[in-house]
N, C-alpha and C positions, 0 to 999 in steps of 0.2 A: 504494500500500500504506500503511494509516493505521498510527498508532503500534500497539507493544503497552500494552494496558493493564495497569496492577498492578493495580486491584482483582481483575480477575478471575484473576489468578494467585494473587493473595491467598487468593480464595474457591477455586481447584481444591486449592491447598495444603492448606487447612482441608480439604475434601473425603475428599482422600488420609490424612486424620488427622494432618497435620504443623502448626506453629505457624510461619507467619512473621514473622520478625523484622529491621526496617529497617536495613540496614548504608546510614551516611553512605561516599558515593563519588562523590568528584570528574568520574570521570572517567565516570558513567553518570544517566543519568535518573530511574531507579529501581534498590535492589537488596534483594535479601531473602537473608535467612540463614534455614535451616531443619535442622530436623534430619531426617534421612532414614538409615534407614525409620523410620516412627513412632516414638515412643518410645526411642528409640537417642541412643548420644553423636554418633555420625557428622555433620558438619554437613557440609552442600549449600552451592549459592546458585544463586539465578536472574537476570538480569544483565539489562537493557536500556542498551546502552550510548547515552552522547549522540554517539557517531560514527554510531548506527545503531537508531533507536528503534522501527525496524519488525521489530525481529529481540527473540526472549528468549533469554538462552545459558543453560545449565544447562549450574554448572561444578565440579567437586571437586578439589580437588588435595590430593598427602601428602608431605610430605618423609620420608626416607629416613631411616631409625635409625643411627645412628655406627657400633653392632653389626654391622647389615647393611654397612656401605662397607667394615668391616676385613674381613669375610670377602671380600668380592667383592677387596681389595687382597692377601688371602692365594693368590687361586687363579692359577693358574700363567697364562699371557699364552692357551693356548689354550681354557681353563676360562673367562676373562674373556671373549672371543670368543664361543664356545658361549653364554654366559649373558646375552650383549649379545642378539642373534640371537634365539633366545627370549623375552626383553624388548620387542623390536622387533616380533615376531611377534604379542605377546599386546597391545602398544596399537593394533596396526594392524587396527582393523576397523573395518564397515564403516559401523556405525551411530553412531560417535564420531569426534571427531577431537582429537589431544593434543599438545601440550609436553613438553618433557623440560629438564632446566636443570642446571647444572652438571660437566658433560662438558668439560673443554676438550680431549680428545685421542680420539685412534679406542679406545683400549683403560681408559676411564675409566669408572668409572659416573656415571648422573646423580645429583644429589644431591633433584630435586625432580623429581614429574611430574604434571600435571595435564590432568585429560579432560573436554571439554565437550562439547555436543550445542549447535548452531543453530536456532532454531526461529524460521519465520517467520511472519506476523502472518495470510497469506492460509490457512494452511495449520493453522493452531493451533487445536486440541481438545483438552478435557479428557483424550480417549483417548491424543492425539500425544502429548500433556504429560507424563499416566504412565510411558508407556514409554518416553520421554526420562531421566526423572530412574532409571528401572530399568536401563538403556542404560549410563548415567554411574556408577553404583553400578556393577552387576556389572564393567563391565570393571575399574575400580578396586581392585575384590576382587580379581578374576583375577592384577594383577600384582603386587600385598600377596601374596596365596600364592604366586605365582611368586617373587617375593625372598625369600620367609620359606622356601620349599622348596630352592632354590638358596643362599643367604647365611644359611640357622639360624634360627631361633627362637625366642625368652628366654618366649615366651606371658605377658609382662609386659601387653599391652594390654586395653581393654576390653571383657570378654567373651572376653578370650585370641585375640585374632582381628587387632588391630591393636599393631605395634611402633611404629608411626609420628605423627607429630606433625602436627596439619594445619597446612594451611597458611591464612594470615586472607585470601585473596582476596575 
């Protein structure tokens, strides 16, 4: 399996009507930052790590609004339960796979969660590609509204849609 290539991630990017933009990273061969969906604040990335340069990751991650952790610290131990479980339910599927960070106990919230798709180099199309970066989007919405519907909503964010801070991966 030969490497992935950036240019032509470069070029589906432009395609899709997104701008890629080279993020310096130690720890990959190439990596790009883009904004997805077009024209939006929302930033992406697409990852060729140097552990593994036959692979591209499309990865998004958000840290958790302050607002959001006090409500989720406000709701009673079975409330926090119930809301875990639904959280757990809405990252687990089938066409991503994700992180979660700052939990140190069974009834804690994370404080960061991040979702990427794998994509390998024998298997990569312009088409795989789309729905990859669609894949990484919507479930990431999915659990933004799952905490904003569960933990409150201030509709301070961009376009009233996001309370949360990304993350610089």
């Amino acid at each position: 399996m030969g490497a992935v290539e950036q240019g032509r991630i470069e070029e589906w990017l432009k395609t899709i009507g997104c701008t890629p933009m080279q993020d310096q990273d130690p720890q990959a061969v190439w990596h790009l930052a883009f904004r997805y969906p077009a024209n939006t604040e929302h930033v992406m990335h697409v990852v060729a790590p140097a552990a593994n340069p036959a692979v591209a990751v499309v990865v998004s991650g958000t840290t958790v609004d302050p607002q959001h952790l006090e409500g989720f610290a406000s709701l009673e131990d079975e409330g926090k339960e119930e809301f875990l479980w639904k959280l757990r339910h809405t990252l687990n599927r089938v066409e991503v796979d994700f992180i979660v960070s700052g939990a140190n106990g069974p009834l804690d919230c994370p404080k960061q969660f991040q979702i990427s798709v794998t994509r390998y180099s024998d298997g990569l199309t312009l088409d795989s590609f789309a729905k990859s970066l669609g894949d990484v989007y919507k479930t990431e919405l999915d659990v933004i509204w799952l905490i904003q519907e569960h933990l409150g909503s201030s509709g301070q964010g961009p376009g009233r849609r996001f309370d949360f801070k990304r993350l610089g991966y």
